[in-house]
C-alpha positions, 0 to 999 in steps of 0.5 A: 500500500503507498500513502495518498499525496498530501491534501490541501484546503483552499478555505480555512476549514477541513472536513475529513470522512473515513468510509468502510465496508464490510469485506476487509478489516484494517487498521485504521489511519493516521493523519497530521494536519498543520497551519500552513500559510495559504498559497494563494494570499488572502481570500476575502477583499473588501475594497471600500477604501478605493484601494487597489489590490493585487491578486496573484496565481501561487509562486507567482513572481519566483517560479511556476504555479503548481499542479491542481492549484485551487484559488478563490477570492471574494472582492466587495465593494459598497452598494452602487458601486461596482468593480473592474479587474485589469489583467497586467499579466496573463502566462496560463496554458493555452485554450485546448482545442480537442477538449474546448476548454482552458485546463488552466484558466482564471474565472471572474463571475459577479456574486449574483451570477445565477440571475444573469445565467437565467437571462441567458448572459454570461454562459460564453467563453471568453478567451483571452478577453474575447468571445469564442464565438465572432457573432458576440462581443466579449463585453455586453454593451447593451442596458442590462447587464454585462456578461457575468462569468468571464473564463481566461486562459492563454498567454501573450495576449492581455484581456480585456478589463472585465466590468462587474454588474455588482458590487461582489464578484468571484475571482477563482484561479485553477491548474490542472495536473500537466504543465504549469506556467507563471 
């Protein structure tokens, strides 16, 4: 028998479930969990201040984010206002063809996205700040509401800002398990 690979949480609780069966007996486990610091910074930003913050993918800066990182972060600011996430650097793998998804990619959805899924908006890819699709532009422009869930993946190419309807969004990075970049 080999040991799993180490787990981590991404949030500040852990649940853990020993499940069994009746056709073996073993002896049990034996597991030591720590306080470890997150690789990923702080997870809830209130931005009430006007002040910028800088959210950043594990290790970036000092070398290449690991494989199956899982990052999410809440950004708030007060009612009537909204936010806008400019990307100054974007080093993620590319859009895969063959599956039609980002195996690494950095997802930006306003908290209330089940009401803009309802009205049809924000289900489209975007990929490096443009729709998937030429027929739609990445930034819905009419009176309602913007698109709600941006997906980005790709390099070299920045996107475009992305504009929240609301005054709480989402911002979740994820890696699969083959190549890494910044």
């Amino acid at each position: 028998h080999s040991l799993p690979q180490v787990a981590s949480t991404f949030s500040s609780a852990l649940f853990a479930r020993l499940v069994t069966d009746s056709s073996l007996k073993g002896t049990g486990f034996g597991a030591t969990v720590s306080l470890v610091e997150s690789p990923c910074g702080a997870g809830y930003y209130n931005l009430s201040s006007g002040q910028l913050e800088y959210l950043k993918s594990p290790n970036y800066g000092s070398g290449n984010y690991p494989p199956n990182s899982k990052c999410m972060w809440m950004l708030e600011v007060p009612a009537g206002k909204t936010i806008t996430v400019e990307f100054q650097d974007l080093q993620l793998q590319d859009y895969n063809d063959q599956e039609e998804k980002c195996p690494d990619r950095i997802e930006v959805f306003d908290a209330n996205l089940k009401s803009f899924i309802y009205e049809g908006l924000g289900e489209d890819l975007v990929f490096r700040g443009k729709s998937t699709h030429a027929h739609k532009s990445s930034f819905y422009h009419g009176v309602r509401n913007p698109n709600a869930h941006h997906i980005y993946c790709g390099k070299n190419e920045l996107p475009a800002t992305y504009h929240s309807a609301a005054s709480k969004i989402y911002v979740k990075f994820q890696s699969d398990e083959a190549s890494q970049d910044k």
